[in-house]
MILO-783280 format. One line per 8 residues: number of its first residue (from 1); their letters; for each residue x negated, y, z of C-alpha. Coordinates in steps of 0.1 Angstrom, whole numbers, plus 5000, padded with zeros to 4 digits. Example, Ala and Ser with C-alpha at 12.3 -4.5 7.8 and 13.67 -1.06 7.14 Angstrom:
% MILO-783280
1 = AS = 4877,4955,5078 ~ 4863,4989,5071;
***
This chain:
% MILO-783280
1 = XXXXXXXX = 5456,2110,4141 ~ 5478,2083,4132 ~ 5499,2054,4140 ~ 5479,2025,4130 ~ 5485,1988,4128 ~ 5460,1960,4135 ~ 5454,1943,4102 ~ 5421,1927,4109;
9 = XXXXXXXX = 5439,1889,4115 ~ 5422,1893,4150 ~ 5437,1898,4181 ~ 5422,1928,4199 ~ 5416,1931,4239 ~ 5426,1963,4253 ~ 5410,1975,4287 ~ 5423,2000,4313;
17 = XXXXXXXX = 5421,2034,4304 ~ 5408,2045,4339 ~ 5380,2014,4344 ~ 5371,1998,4308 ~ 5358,1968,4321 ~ 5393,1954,4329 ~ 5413,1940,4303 ~ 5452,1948,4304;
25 = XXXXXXXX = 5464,1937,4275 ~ 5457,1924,4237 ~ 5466,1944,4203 ~ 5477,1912,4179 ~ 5474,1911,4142 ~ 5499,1928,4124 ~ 5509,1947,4161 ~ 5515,1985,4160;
33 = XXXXXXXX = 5495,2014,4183 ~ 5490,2048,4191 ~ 5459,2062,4182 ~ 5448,2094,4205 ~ 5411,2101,4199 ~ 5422,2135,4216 ~ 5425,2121,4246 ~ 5385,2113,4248;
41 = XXXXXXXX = 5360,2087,4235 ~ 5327,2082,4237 ~ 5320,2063,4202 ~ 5322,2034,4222 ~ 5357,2034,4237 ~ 5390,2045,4216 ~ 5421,2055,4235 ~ 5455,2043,4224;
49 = XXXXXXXX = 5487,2036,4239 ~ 5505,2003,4231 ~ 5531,1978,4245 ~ 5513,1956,4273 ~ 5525,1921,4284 ~ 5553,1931,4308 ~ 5564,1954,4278 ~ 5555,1989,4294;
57 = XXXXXXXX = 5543,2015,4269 ~ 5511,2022,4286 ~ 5474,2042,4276 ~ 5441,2018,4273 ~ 5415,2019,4250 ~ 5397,1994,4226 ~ 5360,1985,4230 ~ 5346,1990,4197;
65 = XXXXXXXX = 5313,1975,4205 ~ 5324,1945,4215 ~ 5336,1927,4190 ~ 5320,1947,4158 ~ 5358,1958,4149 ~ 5364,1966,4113 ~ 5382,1993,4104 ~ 5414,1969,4091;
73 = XXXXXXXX = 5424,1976,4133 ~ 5428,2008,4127 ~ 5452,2005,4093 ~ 5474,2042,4094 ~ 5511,2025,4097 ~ 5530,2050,4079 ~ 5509,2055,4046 ~ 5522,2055,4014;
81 = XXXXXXXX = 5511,2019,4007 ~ 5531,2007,4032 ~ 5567,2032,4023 ~ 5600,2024,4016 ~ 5600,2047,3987 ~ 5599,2086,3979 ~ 5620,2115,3973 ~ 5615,2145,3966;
89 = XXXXXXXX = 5631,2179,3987 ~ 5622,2214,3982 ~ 5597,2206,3953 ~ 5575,2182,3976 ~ 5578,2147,3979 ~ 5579,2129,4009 ~ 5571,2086,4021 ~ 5604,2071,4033;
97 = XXXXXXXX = 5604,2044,4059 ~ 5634,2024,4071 ~ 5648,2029,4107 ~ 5656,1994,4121 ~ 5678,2014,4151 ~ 5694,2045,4162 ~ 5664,2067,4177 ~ 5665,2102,4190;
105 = XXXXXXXX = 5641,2126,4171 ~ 5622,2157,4191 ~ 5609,2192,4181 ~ 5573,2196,4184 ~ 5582,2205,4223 ~ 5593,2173,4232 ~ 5628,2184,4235 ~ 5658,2168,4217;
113 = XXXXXXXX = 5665,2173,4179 ~ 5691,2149,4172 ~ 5689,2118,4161 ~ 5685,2085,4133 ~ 5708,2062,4124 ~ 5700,2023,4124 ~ 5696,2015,4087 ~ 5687,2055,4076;
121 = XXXXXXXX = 5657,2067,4066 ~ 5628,2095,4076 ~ 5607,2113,4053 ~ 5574,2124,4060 ~ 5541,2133,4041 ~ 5518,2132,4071 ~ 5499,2102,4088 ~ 5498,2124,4122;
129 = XXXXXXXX = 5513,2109,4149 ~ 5518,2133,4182 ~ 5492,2147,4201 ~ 5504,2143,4239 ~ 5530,2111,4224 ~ 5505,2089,4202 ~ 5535,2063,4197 ~ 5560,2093,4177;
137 = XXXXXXXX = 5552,2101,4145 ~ 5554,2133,4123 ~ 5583,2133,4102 ~ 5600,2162,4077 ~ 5635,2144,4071 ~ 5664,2119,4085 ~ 5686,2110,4061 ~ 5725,2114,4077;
145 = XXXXXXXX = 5748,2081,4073 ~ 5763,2101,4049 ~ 5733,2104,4026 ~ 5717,2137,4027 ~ 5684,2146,4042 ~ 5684,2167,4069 ~ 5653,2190,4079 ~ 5638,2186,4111;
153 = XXXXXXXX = 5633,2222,4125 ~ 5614,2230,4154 ~ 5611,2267,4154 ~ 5598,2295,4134 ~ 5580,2281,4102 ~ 5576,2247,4122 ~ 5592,2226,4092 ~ 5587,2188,4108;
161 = XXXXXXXX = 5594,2171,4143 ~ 5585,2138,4156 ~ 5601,2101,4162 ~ 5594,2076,4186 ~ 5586,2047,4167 ~ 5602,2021,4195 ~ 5572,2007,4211 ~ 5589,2005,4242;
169 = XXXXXXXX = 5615,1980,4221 ~ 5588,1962,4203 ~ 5554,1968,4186 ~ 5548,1938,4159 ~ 5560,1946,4125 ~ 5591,1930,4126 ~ 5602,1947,4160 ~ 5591,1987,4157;
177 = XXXXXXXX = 5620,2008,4154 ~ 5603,2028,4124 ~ 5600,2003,4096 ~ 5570,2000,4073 ~ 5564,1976,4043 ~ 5537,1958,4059 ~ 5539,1920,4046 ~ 5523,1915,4012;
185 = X = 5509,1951,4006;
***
């Protein structure tokens, strides 16, 4: 599932994952998310994990009877609409999006790869974000500061690894550590 970014022009409440009749926190237009429909749902309730008010990445979920939600909250982030640009490696072409600061990047087992540099790029052709880490997403590529593009490995035919998109930094556009052309597109 995906990264997504609430483009409805509507804030959002968000209640407590355990007992979803409190609300802990609000999802505000043009504010990023973890979607993890993995971790339950009953077509009512939609579990994410986002940056609350004291700035804690935290899990909740999203009422979606309550205020009739259109599907504009749930906007995939990292879609092509919304790249830097493309480039192609190995014959495939990838979506590139902007790091706005130095973030480490993880094999698919949650330990270290390495990392991206503040003002590189990653490279991806997926919209999945992690399964167990809603707020990294899938990436292929980091682009060194000295220009090339770098595979992420993970293992044995496990060509991709995943980056924490900075929610615990800042989640509205202007503030996510993975950067997305999200203003007029």
């Amino acid at each position: 599932m995906p990264v997504c970014i609430n483009r409805s022009g509507r804030a959002v409440p968000v209640y407590d994952y355990y007992d979803v009749t409190k609300q802990i926190g609000t999802i505000y237009n043009l504010e990023l998310f973890g979607f993890a429909p993995g971790w339950g749902g009953d077509g009512v309730f939609d579990f994410i994990v986002f940056r609350n008010p004291s700035g804690n990445v935290v899990q909740g979920c999203l009422n979606t009877n309550e205020y009739n939600y259109p599907s504009s909250v749930y906007t995939t982030a990292y879609q092509s609409r919304y790249r830097y640009g493309t480039v192609t490696l190995g014959g495939t072409t990838y979506n590139t999006f902007k790091m706005t600061r130095t973030v480490s990047v993880y094999r698919t087992d949650g330990s270290r790869w390495g990392s991206v540099a503040a003002g590189q790029y990653v490279a991806t052709n997926s919209t999945a974000n992690g399964s167990s880490r809603p707020d990294w997403q899938l990436i292929h590529y980091v682009r060194s500061t000295s220009g090339q593009w770098v595979r992420v490995t993970s293992g044995t035919n496990t060509n991709y690894g995943f980056v924490n998109i900075g929610l615990d930094k800042g989640s509205m556009y202007n503030t996510i550590s993975m950067d997305g052309l999200w203003i007029n597109n």
